[in-house]
C-alpha positions as CSV (number, residue, x, y, z in Angstrom):
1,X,-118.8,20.9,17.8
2,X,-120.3,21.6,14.4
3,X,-120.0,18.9,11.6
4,X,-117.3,20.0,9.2
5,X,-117.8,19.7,5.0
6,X,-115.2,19.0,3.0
7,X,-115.5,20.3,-0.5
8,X,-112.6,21.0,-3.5
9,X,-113.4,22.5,-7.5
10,X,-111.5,24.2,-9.7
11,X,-111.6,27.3,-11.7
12,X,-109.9,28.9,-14.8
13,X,-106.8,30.9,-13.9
14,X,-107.0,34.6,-15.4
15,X,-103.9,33.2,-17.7
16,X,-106.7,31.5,-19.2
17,X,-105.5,27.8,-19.1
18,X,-104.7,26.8,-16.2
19,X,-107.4,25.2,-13.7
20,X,-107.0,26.2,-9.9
21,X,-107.7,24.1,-7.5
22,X,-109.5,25.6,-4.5
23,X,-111.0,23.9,-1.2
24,X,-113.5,25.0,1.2
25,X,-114.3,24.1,4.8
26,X,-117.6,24.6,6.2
27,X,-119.6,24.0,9.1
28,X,-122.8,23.0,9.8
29,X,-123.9,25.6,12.1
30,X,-124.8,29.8,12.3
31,X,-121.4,31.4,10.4
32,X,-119.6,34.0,11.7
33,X,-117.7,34.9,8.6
34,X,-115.7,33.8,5.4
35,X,-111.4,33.6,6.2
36,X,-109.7,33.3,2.4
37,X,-105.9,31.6,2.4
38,X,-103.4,32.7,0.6
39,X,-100.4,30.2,0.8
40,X,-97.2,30.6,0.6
41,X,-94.3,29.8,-1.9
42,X,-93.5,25.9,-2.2
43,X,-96.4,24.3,-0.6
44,X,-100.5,24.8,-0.9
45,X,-103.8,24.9,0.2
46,X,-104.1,21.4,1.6
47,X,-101.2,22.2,4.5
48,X,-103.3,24.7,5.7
49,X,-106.6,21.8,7.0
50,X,-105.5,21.9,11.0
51,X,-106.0,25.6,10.4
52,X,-109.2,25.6,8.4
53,X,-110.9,23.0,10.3
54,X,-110.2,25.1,13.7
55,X,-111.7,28.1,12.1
56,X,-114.4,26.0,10.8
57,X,-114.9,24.9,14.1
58,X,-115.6,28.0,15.0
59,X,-118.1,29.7,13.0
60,X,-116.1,30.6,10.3
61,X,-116.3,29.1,6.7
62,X,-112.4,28.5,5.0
63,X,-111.7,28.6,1.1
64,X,-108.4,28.8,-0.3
65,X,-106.6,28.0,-4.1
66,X,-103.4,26.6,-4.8
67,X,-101.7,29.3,-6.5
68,X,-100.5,28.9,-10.1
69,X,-97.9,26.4,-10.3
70,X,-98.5,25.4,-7.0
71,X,-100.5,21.9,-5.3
72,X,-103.2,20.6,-7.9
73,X,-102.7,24.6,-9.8
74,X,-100.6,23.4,-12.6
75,X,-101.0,22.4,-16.3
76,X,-98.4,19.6,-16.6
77,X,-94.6,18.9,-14.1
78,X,-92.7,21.6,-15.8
79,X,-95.4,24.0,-15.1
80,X,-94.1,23.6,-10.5
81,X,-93.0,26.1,-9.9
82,X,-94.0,28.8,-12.7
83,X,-96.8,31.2,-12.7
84,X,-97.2,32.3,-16.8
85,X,-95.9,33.1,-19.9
86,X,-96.8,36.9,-19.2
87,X,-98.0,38.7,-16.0
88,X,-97.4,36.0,-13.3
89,X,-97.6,37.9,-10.2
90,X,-101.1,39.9,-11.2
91,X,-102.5,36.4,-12.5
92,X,-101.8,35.3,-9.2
93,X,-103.4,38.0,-7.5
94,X,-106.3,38.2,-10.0
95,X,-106.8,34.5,-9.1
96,X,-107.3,35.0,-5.0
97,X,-109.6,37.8,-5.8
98,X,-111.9,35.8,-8.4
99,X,-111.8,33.2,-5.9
100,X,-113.3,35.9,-3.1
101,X,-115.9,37.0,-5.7
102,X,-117.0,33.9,-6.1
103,X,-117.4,33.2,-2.1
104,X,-119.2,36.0,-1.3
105,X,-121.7,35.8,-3.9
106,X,-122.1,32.2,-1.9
107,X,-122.4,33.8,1.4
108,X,-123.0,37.7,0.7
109,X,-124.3,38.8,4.0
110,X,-121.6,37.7,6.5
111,X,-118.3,39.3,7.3
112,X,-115.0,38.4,4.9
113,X,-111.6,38.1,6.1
114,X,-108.3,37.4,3.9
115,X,-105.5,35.4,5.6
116,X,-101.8,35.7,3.5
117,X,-98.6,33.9,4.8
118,X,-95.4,34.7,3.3
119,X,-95.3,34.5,-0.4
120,X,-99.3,34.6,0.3
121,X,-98.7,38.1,2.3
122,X,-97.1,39.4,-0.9
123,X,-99.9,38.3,-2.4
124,X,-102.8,39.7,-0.1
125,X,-100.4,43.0,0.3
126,X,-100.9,43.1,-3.5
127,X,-104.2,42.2,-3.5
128,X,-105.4,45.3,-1.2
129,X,-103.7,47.6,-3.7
130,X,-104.7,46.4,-6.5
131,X,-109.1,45.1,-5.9
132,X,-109.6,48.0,-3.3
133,X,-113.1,48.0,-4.2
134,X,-113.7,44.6,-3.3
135,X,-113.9,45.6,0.5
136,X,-112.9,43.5,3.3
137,X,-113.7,42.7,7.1
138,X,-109.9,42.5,7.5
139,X,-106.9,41.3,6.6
140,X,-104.3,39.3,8.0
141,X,-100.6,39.2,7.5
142,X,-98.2,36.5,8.4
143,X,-95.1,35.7,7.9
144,X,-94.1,38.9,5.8
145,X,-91.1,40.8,5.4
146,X,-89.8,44.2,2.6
147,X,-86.1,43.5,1.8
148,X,-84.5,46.8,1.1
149,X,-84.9,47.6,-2.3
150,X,-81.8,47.3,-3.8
151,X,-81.7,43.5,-2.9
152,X,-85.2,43.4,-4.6
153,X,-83.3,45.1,-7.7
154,X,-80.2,43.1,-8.1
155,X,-83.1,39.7,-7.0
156,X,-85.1,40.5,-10.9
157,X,-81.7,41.1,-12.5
158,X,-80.6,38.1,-11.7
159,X,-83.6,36.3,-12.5
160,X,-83.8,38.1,-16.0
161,X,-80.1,36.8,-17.0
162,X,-80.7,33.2,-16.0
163,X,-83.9,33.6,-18.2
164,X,-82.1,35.1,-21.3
165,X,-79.7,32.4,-20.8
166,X,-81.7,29.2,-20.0
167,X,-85.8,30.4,-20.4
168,X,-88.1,30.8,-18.5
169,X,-88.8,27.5,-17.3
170,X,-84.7,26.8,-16.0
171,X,-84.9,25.9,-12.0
172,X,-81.3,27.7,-10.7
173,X,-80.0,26.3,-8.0
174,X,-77.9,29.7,-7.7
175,X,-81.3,32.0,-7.3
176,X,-83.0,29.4,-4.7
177,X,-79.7,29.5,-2.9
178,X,-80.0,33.4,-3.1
179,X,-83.4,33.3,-2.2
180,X,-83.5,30.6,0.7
181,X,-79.6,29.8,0.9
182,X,-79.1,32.4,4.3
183,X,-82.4,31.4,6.1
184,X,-81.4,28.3,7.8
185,X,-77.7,29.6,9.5
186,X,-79.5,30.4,13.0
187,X,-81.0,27.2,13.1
188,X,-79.9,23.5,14.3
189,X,-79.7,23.1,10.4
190,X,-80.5,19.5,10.7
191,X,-82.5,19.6,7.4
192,X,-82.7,22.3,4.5
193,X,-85.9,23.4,6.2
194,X,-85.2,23.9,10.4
195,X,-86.2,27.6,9.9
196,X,-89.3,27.0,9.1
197,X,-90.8,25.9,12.6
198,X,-89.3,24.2,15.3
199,X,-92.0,21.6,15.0
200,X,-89.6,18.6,13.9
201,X,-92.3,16.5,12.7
202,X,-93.5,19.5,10.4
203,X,-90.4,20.2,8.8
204,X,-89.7,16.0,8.6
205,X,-93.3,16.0,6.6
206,X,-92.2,19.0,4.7
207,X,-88.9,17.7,3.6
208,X,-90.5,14.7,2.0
209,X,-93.5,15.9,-0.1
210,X,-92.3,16.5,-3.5
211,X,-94.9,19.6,-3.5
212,X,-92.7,21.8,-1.2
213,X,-88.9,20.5,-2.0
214,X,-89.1,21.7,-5.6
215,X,-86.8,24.4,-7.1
216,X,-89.3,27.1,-8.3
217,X,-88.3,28.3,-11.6
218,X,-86.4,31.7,-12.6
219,X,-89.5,33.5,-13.7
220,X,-91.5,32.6,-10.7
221,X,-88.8,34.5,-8.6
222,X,-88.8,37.3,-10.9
223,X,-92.7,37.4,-10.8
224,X,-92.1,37.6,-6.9
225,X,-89.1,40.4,-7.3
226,X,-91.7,42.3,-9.2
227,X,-94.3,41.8,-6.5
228,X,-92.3,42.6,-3.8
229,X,-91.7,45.4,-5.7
230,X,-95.2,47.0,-6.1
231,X,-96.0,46.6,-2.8
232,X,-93.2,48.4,-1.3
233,X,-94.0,51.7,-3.7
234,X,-95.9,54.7,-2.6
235,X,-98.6,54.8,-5.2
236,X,-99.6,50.9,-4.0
237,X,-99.6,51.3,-0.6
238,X,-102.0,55.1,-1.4
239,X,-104.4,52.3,-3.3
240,X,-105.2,50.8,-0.2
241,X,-108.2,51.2,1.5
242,X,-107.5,53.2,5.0
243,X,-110.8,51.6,6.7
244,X,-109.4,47.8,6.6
245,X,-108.4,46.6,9.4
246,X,-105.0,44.9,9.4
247,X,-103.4,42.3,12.1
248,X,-99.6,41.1,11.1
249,X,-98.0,38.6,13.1
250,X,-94.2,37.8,12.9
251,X,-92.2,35.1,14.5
252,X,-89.3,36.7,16.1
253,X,-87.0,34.2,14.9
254,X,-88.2,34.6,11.3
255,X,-85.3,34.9,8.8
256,X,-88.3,36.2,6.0
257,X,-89.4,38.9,8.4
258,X,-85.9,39.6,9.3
259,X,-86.3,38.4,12.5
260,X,-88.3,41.1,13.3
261,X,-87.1,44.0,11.5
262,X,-88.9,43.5,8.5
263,X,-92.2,43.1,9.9
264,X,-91.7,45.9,11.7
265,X,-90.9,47.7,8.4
266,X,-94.4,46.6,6.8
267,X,-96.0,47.3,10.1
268,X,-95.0,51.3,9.7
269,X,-95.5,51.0,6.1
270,X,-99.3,50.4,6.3
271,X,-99.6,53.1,8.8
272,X,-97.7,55.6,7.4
273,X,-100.2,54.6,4.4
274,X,-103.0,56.1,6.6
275,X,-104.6,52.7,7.6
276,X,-106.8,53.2,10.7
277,X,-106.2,49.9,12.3
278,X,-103.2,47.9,12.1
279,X,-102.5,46.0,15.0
280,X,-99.3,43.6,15.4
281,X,-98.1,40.5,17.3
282,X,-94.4,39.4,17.2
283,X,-94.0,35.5,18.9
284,X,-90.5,35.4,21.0
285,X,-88.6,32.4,19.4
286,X,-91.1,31.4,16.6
287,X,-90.1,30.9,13.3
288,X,-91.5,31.2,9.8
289,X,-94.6,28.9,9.6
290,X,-96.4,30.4,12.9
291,X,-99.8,28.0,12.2
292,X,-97.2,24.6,12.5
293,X,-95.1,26.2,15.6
294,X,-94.8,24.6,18.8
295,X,-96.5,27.5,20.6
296,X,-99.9,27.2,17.4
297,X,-102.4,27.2,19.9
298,X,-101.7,30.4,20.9
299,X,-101.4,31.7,17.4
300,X,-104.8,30.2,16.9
301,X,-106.7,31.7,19.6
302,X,-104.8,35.0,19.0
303,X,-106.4,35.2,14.9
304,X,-109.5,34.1,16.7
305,X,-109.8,36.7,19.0
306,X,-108.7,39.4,16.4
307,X,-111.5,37.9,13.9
308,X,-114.3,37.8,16.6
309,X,-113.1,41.8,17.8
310,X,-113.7,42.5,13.8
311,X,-116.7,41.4,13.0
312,X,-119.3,43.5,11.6
């Protein structure tokens, strides 16, 4: 078992201000590859460690950034929960793929994977449209989901009139009940969060970190409206490039993949798109968070398998 390093810094968001806050796992031994994190909405990099230290464990180096107005990603408490002034979703984006230029001028010459759950698929779905050039070993896709456009629609036009009523900064209890309100009505329901993972000491440990129970604010959700919005359209999805491979994996019981049907959606989105090699895993019973599920070994050796079949 290799020795595992420990290491955080922080960068300059492409909003120019903010410093992100990235950490990187490595191990002390031959590496098979690079796997970049992208997190998702409500949490950050750090919940991700029983991940990164099994990859690391493995071979494989692990980096990752809070996102903007995410973890140790923020400028001061009203900035939880907000991306920017102007932009937010592509400074986002922007900020994953300085953070991937910077690794692999670290380690140039070994394979690069990106990793994206839920708000972080968006991101990594984004991503692939939008820094083609900056080729990958593969891409994978958790936790996603494309609600039909119209609910993507009447999601920013919400968001815009709380804005032009309250700013940009106003946390609505009325949009994070529209964004999150319907998730939790085929679970137990014993907290706000049961649909995340039916890991009760996960969702207990979620509940009571101030870093994942905030109300995001207004313009974040827009920001995500828009982004759901990009990546859904034809001309994004051409943008990609055809030769990376792709693995999504789904819980079935996932209210953001629509418990199946959305994930399916994305799934014959990218290969309608003319990728080459999308491949796709759907976990009977498993809910949203599929790397803090009951079954997580299995997801684990599954990504591992995928990674090892993908390397150069």
């Amino acid at each position: 078992m290799p020795n595992i390093a420990e290491s955080e810094f922080f960068f300059t968001s492409s909003e120019g201000k903010t410093p992100i806050h990235a950490r990187v796992w490595e191990p002390d031994c031959d590496l098979n590859g690079v796997v970049q994190i992208a997190h998702g909405i409500c949490e950050y990099i750090g919940r991700y460690e029983g991940f990164a230290r099994y990859l690391a464990s493995k071979g494989f180096v692990v980096v990752g950034n809070d996102h903007l107005g995410h973890g140790q990603s923020v400028l001061s408490e009203d900035r939880l929960g907000y991306f920017a002034d102007y932009d937010g979703w592509y400074h986002v984006v922007d900020d994953v793929e300085e953070l991937r230029r910077r690794t692999h001028e670290k380690y140039p010459d070994i394979p690069y994977f990106i990793f994206g759950h839920s708000m972080g698929s968006f991101v990594v779905r984004t991503w692939l449209a939008r820094h083609p050039q900056s080729r990958v070993s593969g891409a994978i896709i958790c936790g996603t989901g494309q609600p039909p456009a119209p609910i993507v629609a009447g999601g920013r036009l919400a968001c815009d009139a709380d804005m032009l009523k309250n700013g940009p900064t106003h946390r609505s209890e009325a949009i994070y009940n529209l964004a999150f309100g319907e998730y939790n009505k085929r679970t137990e329901q014993r907290t706000p969060y049961d649909w995340l993972t039916r890991d009760e000491a996960v969702v207990d440990k979620y509940a009571a970190d101030p870093l994942c129970t905030f109300i995001p604010t207004s313009s974040l959700f827009r920001d995500m409206m828009f982004g759901l919005g990009i990546i859904a359209s034809r001309s994004a999805l051409a943008r990609m490039r055809a030769d990376t491979p792709v693995l999504l994996i789904s819980g079935e019981a996932d209210p953001v993949g629509g418990y199946g049907m959305q994930a399916a959606k994305v799934y014959s989105m990218f290969v309608k798109a003319g990728l080459r090699d999308v491949a796709y895993k759907f976990y009977p019973e498993a809910r949203h968070e599929l790397l803090n599920e009951i079954n997580r070994d299995e997801v684990y050796a599954d990504i591992l398998d995928w990674l090892f079949k993908k390397l150069d």
